[in-house]
C-alpha positions as CSV (number, residue, x, y, z in Angstrom):
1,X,133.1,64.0,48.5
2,X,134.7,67.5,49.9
3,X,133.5,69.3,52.5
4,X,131.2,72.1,51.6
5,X,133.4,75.7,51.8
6,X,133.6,78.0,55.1
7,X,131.9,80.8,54.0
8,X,134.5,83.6,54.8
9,X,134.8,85.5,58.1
10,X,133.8,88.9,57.3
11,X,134.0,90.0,61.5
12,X,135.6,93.7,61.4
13,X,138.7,94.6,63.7
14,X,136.6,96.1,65.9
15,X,140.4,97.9,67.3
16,X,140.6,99.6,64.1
17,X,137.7,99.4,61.5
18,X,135.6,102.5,60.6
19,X,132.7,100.0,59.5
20,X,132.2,99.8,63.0
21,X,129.7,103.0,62.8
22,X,126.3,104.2,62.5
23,X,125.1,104.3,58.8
24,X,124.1,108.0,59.6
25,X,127.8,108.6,60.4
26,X,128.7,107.8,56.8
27,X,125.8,109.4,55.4
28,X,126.9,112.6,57.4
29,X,130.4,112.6,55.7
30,X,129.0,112.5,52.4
31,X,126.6,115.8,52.8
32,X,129.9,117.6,54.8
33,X,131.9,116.7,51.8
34,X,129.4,117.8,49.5
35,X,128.9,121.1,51.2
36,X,132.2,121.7,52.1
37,X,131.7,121.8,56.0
38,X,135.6,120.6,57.0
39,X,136.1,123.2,59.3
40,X,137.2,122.6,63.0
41,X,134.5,120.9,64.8
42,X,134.6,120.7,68.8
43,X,132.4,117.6,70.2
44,X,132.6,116.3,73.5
45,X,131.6,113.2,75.2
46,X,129.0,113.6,78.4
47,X,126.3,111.6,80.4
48,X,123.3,113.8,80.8
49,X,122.3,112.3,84.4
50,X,122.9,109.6,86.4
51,X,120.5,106.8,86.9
52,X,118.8,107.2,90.8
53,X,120.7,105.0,92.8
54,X,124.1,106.1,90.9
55,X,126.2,108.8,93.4
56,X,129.4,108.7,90.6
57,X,131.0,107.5,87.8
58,X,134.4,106.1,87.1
59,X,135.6,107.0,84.1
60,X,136.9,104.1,82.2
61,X,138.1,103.2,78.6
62,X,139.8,105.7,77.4
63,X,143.1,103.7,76.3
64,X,140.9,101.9,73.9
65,X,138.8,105.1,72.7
66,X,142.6,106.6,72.0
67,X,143.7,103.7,70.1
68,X,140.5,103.5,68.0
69,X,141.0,107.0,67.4
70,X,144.6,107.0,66.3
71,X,144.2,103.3,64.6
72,X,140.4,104.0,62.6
73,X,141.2,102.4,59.4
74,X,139.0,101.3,55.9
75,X,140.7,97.9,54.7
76,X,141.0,97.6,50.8
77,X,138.4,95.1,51.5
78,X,135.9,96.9,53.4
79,X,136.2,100.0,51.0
80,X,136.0,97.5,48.2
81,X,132.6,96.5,50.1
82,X,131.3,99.7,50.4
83,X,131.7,100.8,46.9
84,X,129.8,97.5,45.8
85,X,127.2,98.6,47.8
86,X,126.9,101.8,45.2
87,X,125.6,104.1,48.6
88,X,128.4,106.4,48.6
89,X,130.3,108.7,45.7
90,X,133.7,108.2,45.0
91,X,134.7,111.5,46.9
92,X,133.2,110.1,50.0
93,X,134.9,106.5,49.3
94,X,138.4,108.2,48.8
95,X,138.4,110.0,51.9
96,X,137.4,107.1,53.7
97,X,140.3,104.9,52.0
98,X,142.5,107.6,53.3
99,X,141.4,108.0,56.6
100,X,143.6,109.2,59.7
101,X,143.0,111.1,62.5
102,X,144.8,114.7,62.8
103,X,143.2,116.4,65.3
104,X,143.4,117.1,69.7
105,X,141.9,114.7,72.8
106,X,141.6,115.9,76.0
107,X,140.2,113.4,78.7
108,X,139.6,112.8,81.8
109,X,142.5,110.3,83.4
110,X,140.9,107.1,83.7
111,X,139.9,106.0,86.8
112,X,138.7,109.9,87.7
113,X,135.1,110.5,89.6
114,X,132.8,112.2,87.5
115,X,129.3,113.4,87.5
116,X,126.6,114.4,85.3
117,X,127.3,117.1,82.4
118,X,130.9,116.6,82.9
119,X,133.0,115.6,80.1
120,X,134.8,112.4,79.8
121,X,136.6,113.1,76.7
122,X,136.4,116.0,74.0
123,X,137.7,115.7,70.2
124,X,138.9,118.6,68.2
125,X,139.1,117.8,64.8
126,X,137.7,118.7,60.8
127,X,134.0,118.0,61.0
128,X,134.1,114.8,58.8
129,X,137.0,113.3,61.1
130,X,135.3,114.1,64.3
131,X,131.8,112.7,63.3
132,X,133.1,109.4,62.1
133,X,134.5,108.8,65.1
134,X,131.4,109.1,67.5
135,X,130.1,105.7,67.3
136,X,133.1,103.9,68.2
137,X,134.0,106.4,71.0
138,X,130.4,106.3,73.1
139,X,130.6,102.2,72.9
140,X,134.3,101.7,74.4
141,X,134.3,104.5,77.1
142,X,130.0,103.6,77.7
143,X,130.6,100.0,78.5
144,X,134.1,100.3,80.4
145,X,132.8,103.4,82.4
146,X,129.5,101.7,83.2
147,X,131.2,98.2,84.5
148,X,133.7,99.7,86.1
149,X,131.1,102.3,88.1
150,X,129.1,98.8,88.8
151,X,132.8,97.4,90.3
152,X,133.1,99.9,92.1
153,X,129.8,99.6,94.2
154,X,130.7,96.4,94.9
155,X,134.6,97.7,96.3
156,X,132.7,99.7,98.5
157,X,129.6,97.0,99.6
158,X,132.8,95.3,100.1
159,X,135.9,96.9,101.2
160,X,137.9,94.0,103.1
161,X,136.9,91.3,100.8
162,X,138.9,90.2,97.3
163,X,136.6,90.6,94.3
164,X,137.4,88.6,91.5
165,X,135.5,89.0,87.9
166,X,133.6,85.9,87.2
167,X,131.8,87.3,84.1
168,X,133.2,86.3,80.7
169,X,130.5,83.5,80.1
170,X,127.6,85.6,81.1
171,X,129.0,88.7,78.9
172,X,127.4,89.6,75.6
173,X,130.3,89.6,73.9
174,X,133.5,88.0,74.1
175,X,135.0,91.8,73.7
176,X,132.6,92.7,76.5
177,X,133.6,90.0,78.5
178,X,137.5,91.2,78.0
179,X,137.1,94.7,78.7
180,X,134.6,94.3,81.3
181,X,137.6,92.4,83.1
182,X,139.9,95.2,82.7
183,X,137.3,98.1,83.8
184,X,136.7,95.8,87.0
185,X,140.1,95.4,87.8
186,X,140.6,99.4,87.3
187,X,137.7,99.9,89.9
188,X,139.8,97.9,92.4
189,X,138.9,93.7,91.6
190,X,142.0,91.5,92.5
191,X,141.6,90.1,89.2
192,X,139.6,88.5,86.3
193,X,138.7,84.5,85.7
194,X,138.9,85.7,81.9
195,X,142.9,84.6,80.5
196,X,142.2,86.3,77.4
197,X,142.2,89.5,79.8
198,X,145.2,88.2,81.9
199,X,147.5,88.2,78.6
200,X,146.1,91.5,76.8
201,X,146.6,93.5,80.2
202,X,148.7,91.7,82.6
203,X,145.6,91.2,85.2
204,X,146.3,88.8,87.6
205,X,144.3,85.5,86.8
206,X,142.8,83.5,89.1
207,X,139.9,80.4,89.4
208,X,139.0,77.4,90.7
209,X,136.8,74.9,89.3
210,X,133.3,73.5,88.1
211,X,131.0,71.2,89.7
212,X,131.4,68.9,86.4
213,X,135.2,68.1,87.8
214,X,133.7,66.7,90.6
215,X,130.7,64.6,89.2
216,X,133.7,63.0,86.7
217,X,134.7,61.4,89.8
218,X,133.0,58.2,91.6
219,X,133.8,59.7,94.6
220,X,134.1,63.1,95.9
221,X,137.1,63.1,98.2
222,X,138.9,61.2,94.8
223,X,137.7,64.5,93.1
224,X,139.5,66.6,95.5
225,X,142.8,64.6,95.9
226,X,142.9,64.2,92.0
227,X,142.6,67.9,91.9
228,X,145.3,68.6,94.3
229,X,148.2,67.0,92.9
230,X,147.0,68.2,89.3
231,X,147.1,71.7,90.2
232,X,149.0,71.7,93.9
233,X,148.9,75.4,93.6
234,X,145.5,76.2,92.7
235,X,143.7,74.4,96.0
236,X,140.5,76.4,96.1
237,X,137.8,73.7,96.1
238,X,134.0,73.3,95.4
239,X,132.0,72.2,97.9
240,X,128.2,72.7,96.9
241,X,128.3,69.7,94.6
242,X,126.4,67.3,96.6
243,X,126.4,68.2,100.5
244,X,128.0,71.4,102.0
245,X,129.1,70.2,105.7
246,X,130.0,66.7,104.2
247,X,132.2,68.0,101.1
248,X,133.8,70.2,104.1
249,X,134.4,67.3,106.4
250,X,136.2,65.3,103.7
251,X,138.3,67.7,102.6
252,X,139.7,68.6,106.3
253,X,140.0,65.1,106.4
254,X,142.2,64.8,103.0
255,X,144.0,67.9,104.3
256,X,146.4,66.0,106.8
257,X,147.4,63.8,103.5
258,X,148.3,66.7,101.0
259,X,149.9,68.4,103.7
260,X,152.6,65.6,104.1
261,X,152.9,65.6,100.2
262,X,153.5,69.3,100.4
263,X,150.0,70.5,99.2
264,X,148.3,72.9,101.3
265,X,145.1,74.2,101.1
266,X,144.4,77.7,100.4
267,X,140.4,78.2,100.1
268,X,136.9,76.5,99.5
269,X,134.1,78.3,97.4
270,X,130.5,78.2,98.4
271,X,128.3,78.4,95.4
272,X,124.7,77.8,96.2
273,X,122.3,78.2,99.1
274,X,122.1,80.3,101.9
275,X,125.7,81.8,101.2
276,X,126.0,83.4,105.0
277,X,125.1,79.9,107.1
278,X,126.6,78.1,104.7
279,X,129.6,80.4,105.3
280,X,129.5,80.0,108.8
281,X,129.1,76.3,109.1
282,X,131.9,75.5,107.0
283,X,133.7,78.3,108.8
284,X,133.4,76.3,112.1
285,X,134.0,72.8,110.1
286,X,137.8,74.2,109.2
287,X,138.6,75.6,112.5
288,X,137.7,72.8,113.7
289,X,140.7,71.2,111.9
290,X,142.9,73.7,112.6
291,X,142.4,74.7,109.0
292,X,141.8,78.9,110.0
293,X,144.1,80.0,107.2
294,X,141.7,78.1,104.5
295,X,139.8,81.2,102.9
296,X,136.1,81.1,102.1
297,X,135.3,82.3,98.8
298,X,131.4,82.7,97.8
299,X,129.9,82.8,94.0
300,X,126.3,82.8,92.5
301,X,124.4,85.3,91.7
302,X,126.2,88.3,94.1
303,X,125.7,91.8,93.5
304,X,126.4,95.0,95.9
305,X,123.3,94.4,97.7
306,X,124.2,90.7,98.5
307,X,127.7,91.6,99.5
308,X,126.6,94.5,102.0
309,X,124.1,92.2,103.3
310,X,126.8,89.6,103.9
311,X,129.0,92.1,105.8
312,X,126.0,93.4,108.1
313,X,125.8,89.9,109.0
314,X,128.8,88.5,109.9
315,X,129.7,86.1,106.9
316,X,133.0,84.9,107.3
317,X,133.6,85.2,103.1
318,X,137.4,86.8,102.3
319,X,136.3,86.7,98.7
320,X,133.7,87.2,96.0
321,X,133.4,86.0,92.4
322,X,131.1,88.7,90.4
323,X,129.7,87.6,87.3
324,X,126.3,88.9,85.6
325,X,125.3,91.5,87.4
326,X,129.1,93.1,87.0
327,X,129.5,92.7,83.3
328,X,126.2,93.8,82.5
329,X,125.3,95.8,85.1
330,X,122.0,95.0,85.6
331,X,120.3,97.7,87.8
332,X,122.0,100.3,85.0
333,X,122.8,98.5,81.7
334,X,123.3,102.0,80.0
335,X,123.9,105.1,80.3
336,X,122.6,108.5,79.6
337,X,125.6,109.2,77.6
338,X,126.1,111.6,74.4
339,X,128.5,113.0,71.9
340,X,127.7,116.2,70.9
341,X,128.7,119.5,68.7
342,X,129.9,122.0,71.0
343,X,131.4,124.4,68.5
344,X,131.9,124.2,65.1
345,X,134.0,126.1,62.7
346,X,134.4,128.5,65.9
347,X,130.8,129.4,66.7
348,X,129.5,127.9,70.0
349,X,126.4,125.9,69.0
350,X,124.1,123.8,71.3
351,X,120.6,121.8,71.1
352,X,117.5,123.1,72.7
353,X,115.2,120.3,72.7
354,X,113.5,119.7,76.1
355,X,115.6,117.9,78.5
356,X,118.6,117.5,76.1
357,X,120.0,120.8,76.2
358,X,123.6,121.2,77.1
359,X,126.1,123.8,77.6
360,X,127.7,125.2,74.5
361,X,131.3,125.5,74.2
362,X,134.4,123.5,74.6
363,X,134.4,123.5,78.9
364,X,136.7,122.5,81.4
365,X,136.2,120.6,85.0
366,X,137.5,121.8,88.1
367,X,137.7,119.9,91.4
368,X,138.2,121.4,94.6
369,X,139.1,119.3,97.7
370,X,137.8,119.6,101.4
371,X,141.1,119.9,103.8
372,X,140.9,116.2,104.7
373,X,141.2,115.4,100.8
374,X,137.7,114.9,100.0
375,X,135.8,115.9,97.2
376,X,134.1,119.2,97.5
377,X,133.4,120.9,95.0
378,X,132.9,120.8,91.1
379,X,132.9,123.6,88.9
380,X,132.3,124.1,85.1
381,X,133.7,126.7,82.8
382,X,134.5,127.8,79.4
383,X,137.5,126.0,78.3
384,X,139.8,129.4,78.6
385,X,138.3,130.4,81.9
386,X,140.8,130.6,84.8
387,X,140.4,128.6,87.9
388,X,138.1,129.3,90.2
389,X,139.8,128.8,93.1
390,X,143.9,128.9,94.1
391,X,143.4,125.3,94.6
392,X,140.9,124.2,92.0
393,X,142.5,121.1,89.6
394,X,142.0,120.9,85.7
395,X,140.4,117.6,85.2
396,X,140.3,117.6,81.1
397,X,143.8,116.6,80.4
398,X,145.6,116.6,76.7
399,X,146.1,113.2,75.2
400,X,146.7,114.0,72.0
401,X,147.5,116.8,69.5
402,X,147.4,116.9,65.4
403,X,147.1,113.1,65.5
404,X,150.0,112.3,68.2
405,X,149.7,110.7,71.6
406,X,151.3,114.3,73.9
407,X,152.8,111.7,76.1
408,X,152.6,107.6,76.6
409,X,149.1,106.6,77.1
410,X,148.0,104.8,80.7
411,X,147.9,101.5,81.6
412,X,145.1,99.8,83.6
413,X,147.4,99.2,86.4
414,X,148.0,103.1,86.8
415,X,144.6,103.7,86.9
416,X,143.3,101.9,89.1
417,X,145.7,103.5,91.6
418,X,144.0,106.7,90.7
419,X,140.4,105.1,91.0
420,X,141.5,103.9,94.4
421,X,143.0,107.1,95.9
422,X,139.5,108.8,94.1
423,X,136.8,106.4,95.8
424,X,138.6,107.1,99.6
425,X,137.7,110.7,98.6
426,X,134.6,110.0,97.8
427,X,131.3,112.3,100.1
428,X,129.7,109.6,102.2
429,X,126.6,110.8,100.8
430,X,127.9,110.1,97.0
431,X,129.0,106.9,97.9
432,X,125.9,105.4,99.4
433,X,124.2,102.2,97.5
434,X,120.5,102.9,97.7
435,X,119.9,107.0,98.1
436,X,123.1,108.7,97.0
437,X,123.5,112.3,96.9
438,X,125.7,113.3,93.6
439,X,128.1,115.9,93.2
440,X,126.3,118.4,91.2
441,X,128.4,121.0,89.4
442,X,128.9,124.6,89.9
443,X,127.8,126.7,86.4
444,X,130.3,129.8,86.1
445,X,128.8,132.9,85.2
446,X,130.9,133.5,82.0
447,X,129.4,129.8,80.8
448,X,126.0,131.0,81.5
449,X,126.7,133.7,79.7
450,X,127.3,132.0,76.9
451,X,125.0,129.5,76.9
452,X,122.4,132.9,77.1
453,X,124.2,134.5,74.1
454,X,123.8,131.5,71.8
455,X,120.3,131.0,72.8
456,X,119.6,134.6,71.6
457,X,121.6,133.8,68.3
458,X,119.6,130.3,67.8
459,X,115.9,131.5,68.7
């Protein structure tokens, strides 16, 4: 008797497919088409506010929002989908089949700072193009730029400790789980448990093991020798199986043994418990040995609030694996974040619904810095304003124009320089964990202006 047939996997490219929309996106093309609205279109992509105990963002994603962008493609079988569905006429499904993106980005370099109302990206394109787009875009640079705002409270909770991402298993995807790796990393992790993420953007990988490795074994000191000369340069080793000060004791007590066989031992990871006497017993149980360059590394639960409270106390922890409360960010699992019509066919336009208004316009961000390179000021203006200061620096940068990456696009690795140099100029008041004190823009005149001139127009 055969086996009964896989039914097929339908799963989109989610790097590439324009099915990977809104329903309202597609119906929108339709109508444009039909009314002939494929004139320039100016949208650009903003957080309204910031959640209460958020003092910045980190802007993240934007690699993969650019390579959505220039990749967004209907397969013959997705377009031969959609017209089985009988939804759409055959003017909408030929445009779709024909799909590519010709129009402008300007972004904020990832790994900026960046504050309510101000722009992380902006796409200038027909109105149909630009529209179909808007989906895809809020997803990739929401979730990176929400992750890798949540990493960075923990960099700073923690600044002398090594974060490592813990947080593919706990992720709700495995694409979450991937880029949540690579937005942590960005915000300053060492690197990601995830090797998926090690191979798609060189981020160091690192691990250790499971408590099941150790309950294979009849005995626990077996467990640990086995594991030594399997993997002699992975010796981080889990010591909450059974008993904490026990598993510590027969470890030092192996450590003599590996060491003449050329295995040394380079940490121990706490897991469960109280994570800061647990820390310090086993702290005293190694030095005891003369074991003071074995590293304690803790895991379990942690967020920023548990890491601060380990530093205030004295934990001797040199590193941290983040896992749930990083990749979903718990306290903020969303955010306030749009994509809206700023100008279309060369008229600013706006909404004025209560507490979703926004400034019309295409704009632009300037930063000012303090003399000891902190930041001090942000301004926003209309898009052709001048600076407002001698020293004042354009944050919106071009990415691409009529459908062509302006220059190569980023990698991780160079921002997350950037994020670092931007969190040591961070206010101490934006960077506090419980009542931060976000930057909040300065409105220029001619903007308000603007804004008062297309209210007038509208009402």
């Amino acid at each position: 008797m055969s086996a009964p047939d896989v039914m097929p996997d339908l799963a989109p490219d989610y790097a590439s497919s324009l099915l990977v929309t809104d329903l309202y996106q597609l119906n929108m093309v339709e109508a444009y088409l039909a009314d002939g609205l494929t004139g320039e279109a100016i949208f650009e992509v903003f957080v309204r506010t910031l959640a209460p105990k958020r003092g910045f963002l980190l802007a993240a994603g934007l690699e993969q929002a650019v390579r959505y962008a220039l990749n967004a493609r209907m397969s013959e079988a997705e377009a031969a989908w959609l017209t089985e569905t009988g939804r759409f006429s055959q003017r909408c499904l030929d445009y779709l089949r024909d799909f590519r993106f010709t129009g402008h980005i300007d972004a904020l370099p990832e790994g900026t700072l960046c504050f309510a109302e101000e722009p992380l990206l902006r796409i200038t394109a027909p109105l149909p193009e630009a529209q179909l787009l808007e989906t895809r875009l809020l997803n990739l640079l929401q979730y990176q730029t929400m992750v890798a705002s949540k990493a960075a409270r923990m960099r700073l909770a923690a600044p002398s400790a090594d974060l490592v991402d813990f947080g593919l298993r706990r992720a709700h995807s495995g694409e979450a789980g991937v880029l949540a790796a690579r937005a942590a990393y960005l915000a300053g992790f060492l690197g990601t448990a995830t090797v998926a993420a090690g191979r798609a953007y060189g981020l160091p990988l690192l691990g250790t093991m499971a408590h099941a490795y150790i309950q294979a074994h009849e005995d626990e000191r077996a467990a640990f020798a086995s594991f030594a000369r399997a993997r002699p340069d992975q010796t981080v080793f889990l010591l909450d199986t059974y008993d904490i000060p026990r598993a510590a004791e027969r470890l030092t007590a192996l450590a003599p043994e590996l060491a003449a066989e050329g295995i040394s031992l380079r940490g121990v990871r706490l897991d469960s418990g109280d994570l800061t006497a647990e820390a310090k017993r086993v702290r005293a149980i190694l030095d005891g040995a003369r074991l003071q360059d074995v590293r304690i590394f803790a895991s379990g639960g942690l967020d920023e609030s548990t890491l601060q409270g380990f530093v205030k106390a004295g934990a001797p922890i040199a590193a941290y694996g983040l896992g749930t409360a990083l990749v979903t960010a718990d306290d903020m699992p969303s955010l306030d974040i749009t994509y809206k019509l700023k100008s279309y066919d060369g008229r600013p336009t706006r909404k004025l619904s209560s507490n979703k208004s926004y400034w019309p316009g295409p704009v632009q961000i300037w930063r000012e810095r303090n003399a000891e390179g902190r930041l001090h000021a942000d301004h926003l203006t209309c898009a052709d304003e001048a600076a407002p200061s001698p020293k004042a620096e354009a944050l919106l940068q071009p990415i691409v124009r009529e459908g062509r990456l302006c220059a190569p696009l980023e990698d991780v690795h160079t921002a997350r320089t950037r994020a670092a140099e931007a969190l040591a100029s961070l206010p101490t008041s934006a960077a506090s964990l419980e009542a931060p004190e976000p930057l909040t823009a300065h409105v220029s005149p001619a903007l308000r202006a603007l804004a008062a001139e297309v209210d007038r127009r509208l009402g």
